[in-house]
C-alpha positions in Angstrom: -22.3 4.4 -11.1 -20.8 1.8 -8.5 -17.0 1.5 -9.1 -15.4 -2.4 -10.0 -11.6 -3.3 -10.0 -10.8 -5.0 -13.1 -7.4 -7.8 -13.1 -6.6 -9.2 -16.2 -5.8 -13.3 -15.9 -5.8 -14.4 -19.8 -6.3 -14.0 -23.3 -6.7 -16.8 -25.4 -6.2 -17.2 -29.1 -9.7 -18.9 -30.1 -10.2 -20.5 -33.5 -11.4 -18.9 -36.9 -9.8 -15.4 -35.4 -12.0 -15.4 -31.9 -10.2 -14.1 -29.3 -11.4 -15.0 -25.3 -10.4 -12.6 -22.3 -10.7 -13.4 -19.0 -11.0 -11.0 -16.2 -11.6 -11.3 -12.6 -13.8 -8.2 -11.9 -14.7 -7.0 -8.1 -17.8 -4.6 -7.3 -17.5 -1.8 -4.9 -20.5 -4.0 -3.0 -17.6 -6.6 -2.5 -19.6 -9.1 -5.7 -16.7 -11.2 -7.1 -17.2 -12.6 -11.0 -15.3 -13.9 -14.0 -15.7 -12.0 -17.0 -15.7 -13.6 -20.0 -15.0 -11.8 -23.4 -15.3 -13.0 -26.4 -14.3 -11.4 -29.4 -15.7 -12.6 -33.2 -14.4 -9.3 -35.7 -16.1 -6.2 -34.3 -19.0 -8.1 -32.4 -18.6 -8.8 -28.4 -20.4 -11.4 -26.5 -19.5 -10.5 -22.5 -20.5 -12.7 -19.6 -20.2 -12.0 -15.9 -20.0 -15.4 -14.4 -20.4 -16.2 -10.2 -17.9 -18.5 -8.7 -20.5 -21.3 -9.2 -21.1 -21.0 -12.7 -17.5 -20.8 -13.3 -16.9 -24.2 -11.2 -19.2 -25.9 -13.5 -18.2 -24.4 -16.7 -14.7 -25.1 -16.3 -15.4 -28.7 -15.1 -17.7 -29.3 -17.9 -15.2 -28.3 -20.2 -12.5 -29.8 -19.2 -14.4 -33.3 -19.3 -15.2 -32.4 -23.1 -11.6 -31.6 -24.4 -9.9 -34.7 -21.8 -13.1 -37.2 -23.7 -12.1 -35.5 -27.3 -8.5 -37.0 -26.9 -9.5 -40.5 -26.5 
């Protein structure tokens, strides 16, 4: 099993008692992601995101929440 160093960056408080983690995560192979976690009671949904993916996620997000206070 290949080894990955794990550093925590946030965890954030999500509605109806989700709670998000974000990790950056690096693969003995030198393969960089974003690890998303997301918590709902005792069920996990995990994501391992490229720097790409991430890019456009956050982007795409960000335009959402900035259009939703208008």
């Amino acid at each position: 099993m290949s080894e990955e160093t794990v550093r925590a960056i946030e965890e954030i408080a999500a509605p109806y008692g989700r709670k998000v983690t974000l990790e950056e995560v690096v693969h003995e192979s030198g393969l960089r992601v974003l690890r998303v976690r997301i918590r709902e009671g005792t069920r996990f949904t995990v994501l391992d995101v490229d720097e790409d993916t991430a890019t456009r996620w956050g982007t795409v997000m960000s335009s959402w929440a900035c259009n939703a206070r208008k």
